[in-house]
N, C-alpha and C positions, 0 to 999 in steps of 0.2 A: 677262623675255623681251621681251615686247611694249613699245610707246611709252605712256605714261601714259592717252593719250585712250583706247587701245583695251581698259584694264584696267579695264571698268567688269561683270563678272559678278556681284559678291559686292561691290555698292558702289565698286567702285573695281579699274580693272584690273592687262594679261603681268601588395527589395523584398519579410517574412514576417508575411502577412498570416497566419498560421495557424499551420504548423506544423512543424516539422523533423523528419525520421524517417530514422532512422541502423540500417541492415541490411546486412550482408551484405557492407559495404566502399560500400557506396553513400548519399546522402541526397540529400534531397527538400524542395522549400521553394517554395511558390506567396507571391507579392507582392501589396500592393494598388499600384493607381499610386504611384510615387515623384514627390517634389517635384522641379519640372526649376530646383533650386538649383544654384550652380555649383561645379563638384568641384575641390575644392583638394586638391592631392598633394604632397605632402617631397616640395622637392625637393632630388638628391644626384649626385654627380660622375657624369656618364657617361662608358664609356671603349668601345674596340673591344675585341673579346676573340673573335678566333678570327672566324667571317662575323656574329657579332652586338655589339649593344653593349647593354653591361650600365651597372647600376647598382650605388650603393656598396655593397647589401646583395646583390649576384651575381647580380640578374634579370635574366633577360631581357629587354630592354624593347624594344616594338613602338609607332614613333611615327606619329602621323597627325595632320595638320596644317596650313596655308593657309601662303601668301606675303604680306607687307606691304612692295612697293618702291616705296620714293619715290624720284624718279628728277630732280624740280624743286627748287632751292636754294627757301630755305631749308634743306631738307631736318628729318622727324621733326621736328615743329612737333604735338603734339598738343591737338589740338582744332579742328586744321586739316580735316577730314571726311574724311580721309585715313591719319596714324597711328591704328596704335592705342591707344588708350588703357586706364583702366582696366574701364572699361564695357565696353570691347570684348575684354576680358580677362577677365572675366565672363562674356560672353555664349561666348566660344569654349571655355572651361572647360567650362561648362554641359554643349555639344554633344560633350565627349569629346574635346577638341585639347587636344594634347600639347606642342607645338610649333609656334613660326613660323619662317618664313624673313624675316628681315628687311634688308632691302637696303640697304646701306652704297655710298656714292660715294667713289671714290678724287678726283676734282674735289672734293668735299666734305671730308674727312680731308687732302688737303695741296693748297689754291687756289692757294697760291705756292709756288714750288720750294724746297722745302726748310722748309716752315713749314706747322707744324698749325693745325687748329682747335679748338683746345680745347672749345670751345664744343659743337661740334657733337660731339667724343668724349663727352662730358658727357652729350647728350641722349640718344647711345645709351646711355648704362648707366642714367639715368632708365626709358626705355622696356623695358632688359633685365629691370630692375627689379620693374617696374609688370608685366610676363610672369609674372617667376618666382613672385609674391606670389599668383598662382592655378595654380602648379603648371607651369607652360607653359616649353617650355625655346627656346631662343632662338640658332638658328643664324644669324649673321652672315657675310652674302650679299656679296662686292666684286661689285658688279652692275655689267654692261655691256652696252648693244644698240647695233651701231653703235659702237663703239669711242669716240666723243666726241663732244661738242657744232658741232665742224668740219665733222660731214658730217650733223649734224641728230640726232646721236643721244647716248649720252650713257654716263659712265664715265669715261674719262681728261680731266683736266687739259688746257686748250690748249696748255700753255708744257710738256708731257712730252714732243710729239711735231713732231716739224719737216713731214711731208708736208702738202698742201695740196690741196682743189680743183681741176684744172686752170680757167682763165676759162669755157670752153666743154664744161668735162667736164658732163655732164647727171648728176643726181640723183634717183635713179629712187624713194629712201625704201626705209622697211620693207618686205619684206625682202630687195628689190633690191641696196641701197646696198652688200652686203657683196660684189659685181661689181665695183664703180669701182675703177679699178687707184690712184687715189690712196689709197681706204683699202687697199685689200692692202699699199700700200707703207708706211702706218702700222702696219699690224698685221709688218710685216717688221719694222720699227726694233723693236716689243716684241719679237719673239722674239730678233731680235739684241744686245739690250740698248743698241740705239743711244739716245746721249743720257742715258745711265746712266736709262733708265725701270723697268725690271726693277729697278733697286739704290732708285729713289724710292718705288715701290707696294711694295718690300720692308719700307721704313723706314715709309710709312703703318699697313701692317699688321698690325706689329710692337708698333708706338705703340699702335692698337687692342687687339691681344692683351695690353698690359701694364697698358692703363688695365682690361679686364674681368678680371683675374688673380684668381683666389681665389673666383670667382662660380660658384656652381653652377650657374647656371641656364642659362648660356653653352654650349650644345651645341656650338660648334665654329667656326670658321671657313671660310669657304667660299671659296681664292682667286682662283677668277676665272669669273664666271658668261657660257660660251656662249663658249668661246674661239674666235675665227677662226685659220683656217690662215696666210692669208695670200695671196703670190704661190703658193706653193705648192699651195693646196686643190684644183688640180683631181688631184692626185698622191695623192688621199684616194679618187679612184672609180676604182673601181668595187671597190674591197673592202678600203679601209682604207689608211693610210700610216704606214708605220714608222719610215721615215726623218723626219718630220715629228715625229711623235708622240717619238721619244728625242729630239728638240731640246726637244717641249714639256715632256714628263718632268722634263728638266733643271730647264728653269723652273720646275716645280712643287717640284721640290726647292728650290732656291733661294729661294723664297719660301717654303718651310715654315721652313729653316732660319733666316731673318728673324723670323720671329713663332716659334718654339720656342727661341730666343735669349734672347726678351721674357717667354716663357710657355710654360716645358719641357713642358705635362701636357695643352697645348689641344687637344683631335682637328682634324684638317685636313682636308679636304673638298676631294677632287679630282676636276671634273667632265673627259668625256674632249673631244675638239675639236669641236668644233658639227655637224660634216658625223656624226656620231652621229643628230641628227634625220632624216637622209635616211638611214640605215639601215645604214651604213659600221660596222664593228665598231674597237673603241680597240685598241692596240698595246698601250697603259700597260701597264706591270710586266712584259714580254716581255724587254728587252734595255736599264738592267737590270732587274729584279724590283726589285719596293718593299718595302726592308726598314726605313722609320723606322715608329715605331710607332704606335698611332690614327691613323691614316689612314683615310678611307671615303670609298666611291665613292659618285659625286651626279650619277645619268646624268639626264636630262630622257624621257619617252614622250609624243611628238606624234604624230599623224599628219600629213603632207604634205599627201595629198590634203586633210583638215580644212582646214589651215592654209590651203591656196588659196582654198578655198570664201570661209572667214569673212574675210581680208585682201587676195584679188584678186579676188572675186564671179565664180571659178569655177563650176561646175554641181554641183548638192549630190550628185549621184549619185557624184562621186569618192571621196566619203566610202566606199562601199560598199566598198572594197578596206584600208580602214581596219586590219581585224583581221590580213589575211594582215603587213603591215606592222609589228604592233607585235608580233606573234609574232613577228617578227628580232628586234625590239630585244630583247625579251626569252632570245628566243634568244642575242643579244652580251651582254646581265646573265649567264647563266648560265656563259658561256664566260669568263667575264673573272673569277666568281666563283672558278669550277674553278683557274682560271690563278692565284688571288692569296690566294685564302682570307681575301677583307676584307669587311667589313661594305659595304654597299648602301642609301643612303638616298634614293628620288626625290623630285629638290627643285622639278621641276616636271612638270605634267602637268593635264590638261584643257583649259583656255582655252575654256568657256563650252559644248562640245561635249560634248552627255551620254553618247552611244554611247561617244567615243574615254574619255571616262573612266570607264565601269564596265569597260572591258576592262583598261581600267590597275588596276583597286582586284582586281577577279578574279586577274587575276595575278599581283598585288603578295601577296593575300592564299594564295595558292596556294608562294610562296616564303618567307614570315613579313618580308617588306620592309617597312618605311615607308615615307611621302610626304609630301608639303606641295604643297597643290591651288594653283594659279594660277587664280585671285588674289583676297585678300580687301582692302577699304578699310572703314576706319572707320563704323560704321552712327551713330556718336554725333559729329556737326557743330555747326557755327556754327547752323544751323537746325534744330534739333530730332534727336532720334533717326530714322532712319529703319525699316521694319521690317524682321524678323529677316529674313537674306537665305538662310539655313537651310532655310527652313521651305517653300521647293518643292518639284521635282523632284530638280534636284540635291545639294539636301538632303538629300535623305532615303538618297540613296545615297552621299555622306559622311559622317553621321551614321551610327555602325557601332556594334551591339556588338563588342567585342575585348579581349584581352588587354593590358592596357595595362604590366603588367610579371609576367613566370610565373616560379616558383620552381621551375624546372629547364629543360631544351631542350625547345621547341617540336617537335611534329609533324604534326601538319595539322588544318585548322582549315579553318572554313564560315560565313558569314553569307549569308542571303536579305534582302533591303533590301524584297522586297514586302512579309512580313510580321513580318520578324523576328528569324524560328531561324536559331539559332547553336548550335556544336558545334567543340570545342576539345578536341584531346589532347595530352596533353604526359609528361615523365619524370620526374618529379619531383627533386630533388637539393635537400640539407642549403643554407638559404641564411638570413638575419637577418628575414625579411619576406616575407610570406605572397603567394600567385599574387593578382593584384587583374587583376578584368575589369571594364570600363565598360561598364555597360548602356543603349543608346540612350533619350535622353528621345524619342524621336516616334516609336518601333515598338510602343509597349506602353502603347497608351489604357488597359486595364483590368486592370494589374500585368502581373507575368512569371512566370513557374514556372521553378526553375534545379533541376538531378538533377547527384549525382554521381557517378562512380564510381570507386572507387580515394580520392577523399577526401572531406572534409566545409566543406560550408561555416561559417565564421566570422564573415559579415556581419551586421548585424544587420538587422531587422527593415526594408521598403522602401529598405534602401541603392541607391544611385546605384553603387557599386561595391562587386560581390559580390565576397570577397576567400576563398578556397581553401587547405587545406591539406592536404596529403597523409596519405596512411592508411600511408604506408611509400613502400618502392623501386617497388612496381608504379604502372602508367603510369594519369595520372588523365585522368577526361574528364568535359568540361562542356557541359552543353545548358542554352539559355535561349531558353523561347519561350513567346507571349503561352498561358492558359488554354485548353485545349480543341487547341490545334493539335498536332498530329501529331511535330514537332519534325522537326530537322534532321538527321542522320548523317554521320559524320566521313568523310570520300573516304581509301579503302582502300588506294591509291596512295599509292609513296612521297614523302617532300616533291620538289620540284622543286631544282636549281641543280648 
């Protein structure tokens, strides 16, 4: 989302110690602290299946995750302070990430019209690589803020797009620039396919999809991060654009059928048009409905008023209207859920604002969604490692216990980040590989105590991920909380979407 400079939050910015006791359909197992070693997970094909995405053994899986976008050519140069690396692949493992979003430049994948980089394909699947070897699954981002390096920002190619600057047109930057009627007239030529640009970032993406083919660990491609409307946008307020939105549809088709051309099996990742952050609800899949298949939705939850605070040094008290705000969006997640019946993955969300992102993880966790936090950079540089960027405030509130993959459908589920408790119920169903929950390294200084009911645990002895199997068809539930606490209770309401 953001400009490079401003992605510095997270480095760079946009357990049975005792005993097991099996009664009743229930067990019981108190931990001493577990080693905060980093959790390596098989990893295996994901796909969409019905509003969730499973894995190759039929689970469930629930992803949580950061953002790594390099935005400055070279581009994914690890060891630059910047990518990630392996260390930093470790270290994310560790904390319970599942997932990055990693941001790919169409400037980068084809500089010349009509000519790759190989080089730079190469480096991503090095780094797709260096993810998947600790478990981490690896959604590639076609990033863009600002459309291109012409109006100061950055995504297309110079030689994709013919509009220009006027001499005297002013440049007002992030997140003005998307005003100046020369880029609306850039971003018109993308949606019209002027200058065959739609047919060029078809053939980039395609190229990508063929060079990661056969990779498990490739969670999907993401085609176009933070789409602009265009001349058009203001035809988005005050409650959405349809007519806009089936032109963009189109395009997103088009570009799937480009990269599923190259790589039939790759989930596609469709975010809806940007005017989405001001609280506009998506059309997609209304007229027509989206019938190719893995497909998933990749909305972003900012708040505005945040946004102005920390990029225009508006008054912090705008914050304050924060929640009624991301209750729409959430509100348009559930309405577009109902409307399409596809999986939902938030690919960004926070941007260094703690309030706007415990309201995003509450209600992400409240509908069994995922996310990828905005923004993590490399802690492992040219000068030394830096410290864990984890380990503060908004640490510790992405740092979660959670179900990282369950052995049947989810139904509502509870983590406290002050101390802990957590409380997961779920239905169990016949699958190759047992419910595995990641248990937070920094809520449980002095072990954890997990109770089950309905099934038994399988973990062993201080695991890092307590892994569940059911006692049959009846619906199981799990609590995990430090000795002595009270524990958490599963919210009685049905799931949200």
């Amino acid at each position: 989302m953001r400009t490079r400079y401003l992605k510095q939050y997270f480095g760079g910015r946009r357990w049975l110690a005792g005993v097991a006791v099996l009664a009743f359909g229930w067990s019981l197992v108190v931990a001493p602290p577990a080693q905060s070693a980093p959790v390596e997970g098989a990893i295996s094909r994901i796909q969409a299946a019905g509003r969730y995405l499973v894995d190759a053994s039929g689970r469930t899986v629930l992803l949580h995750g950061v953002n790594n976008v390099d935005k400055d050519a070279p581009y994914l140069e690890p060891g630059d302070g910047f990518t990630v690396t392996d260390k930093d692949a470790a270290l994310l493992a560790g904390h319970g990430f599942n997932t990055v979003r990693l941001g790919v430049n169409f400037a980068g994948l084809m500089p010349t019209r009509g000519v790759l980089d190989t080089a730079y394909l190469d480096r991503i699947v090095r780094t797709v690589d260096t993810l998947a070897a600790q478990g981490i699954y690896t959604l590639l981002d076609h990033h863009q803020d600002g459309l291109s390096k012409i109006w100061g920002g950055n995504g297309f190619p110079e030689w994709s797009l013919r509009s220009r600057p006027g001499a005297l047109e002013p440049n007002p930057g992030f997140p003005l620039y998307y005003l100046m009627p020369s880029m609306n007239r850039g971003w018109d030529e993308v949606w019209d396919n002027s200058n065959g640009v739609l047919n060029y970032l078809g053939d980039a993406l395609a190229a990508l999809a063929a060079k990661v083919k056969g990779r498990a660990g490739v969670l999907g491609i993401e085609l176009m991060n933070e789409p602009w409307p265009g001349s058009s946008f203001l035809s988005c307020f005050p409650n959405g654009c349809p007519r806009f939105d089936a032109k963009y549809q189109a395009a997103m088709q088009k570009l799937t059928d480009a990269v599923r051309a190259r790589n039939a099996d790759i989930p596609v990742f469709w975010e809806p048009n940007v005017t989405w952050n001001e609280t506009m609800p998506t059309n997609l899949g209304k007229n027509p409905p989206i019938t190719s298949p893995d497909i998933v939705f990749a909305p972003h939850d900012y708040c505005i008023p945040s946004q102005l605070a920390i990029y225009l040094g508006l008054p912090e008290e705008l914050r304050g209207v924060c929640p009624v705000q991301q209750d729409k969006t959430w509100g348009n997640i559930d309405a577009f859920t109902r409307r399409t019946g596809i999986p939902t993955l938030i690919t960004e969300f926070g941007d260094g604002d703690a309030t706007v992102l415990r309201n995003t993880l509450a209600r992400a966790d409240e509908r069994f969604i995922g996310w990828q936090y905005w923004h993590y950079a490399s802690s492992f540089g040219p000068n030394g490692p830096k410290p864990d960027p984890f380990l503060g405030i908004i640490g510790r509130d992405l740092v979660r216990t959670y179900p990282r993959a369950t052995a049947g459908t989810p139904d509502r589920m509870f983590f406290d980040p002050a101390n802990g408790d957590f409380a997961y119920r779920y239905v169990p169903r016949t699958t190759s590989a047992p419910t595995e929950i990641y248990v937070s390294d920094l809520h449980y200084p002095n072990g954890y105590q997990v109770r089950v009911e309905g099934g038994t645990v399988t973990s062993p002895p201080g695991a890092r991920v307590v892994t569940v199997a059911g006692n049959g068809a009846a619906t199981v539930t799990v609590y995990i909380n430090r000795p002595g606490s009270a524990g958490a209770t599963v919210p009685t309401d049905p799931p949200r979407a």
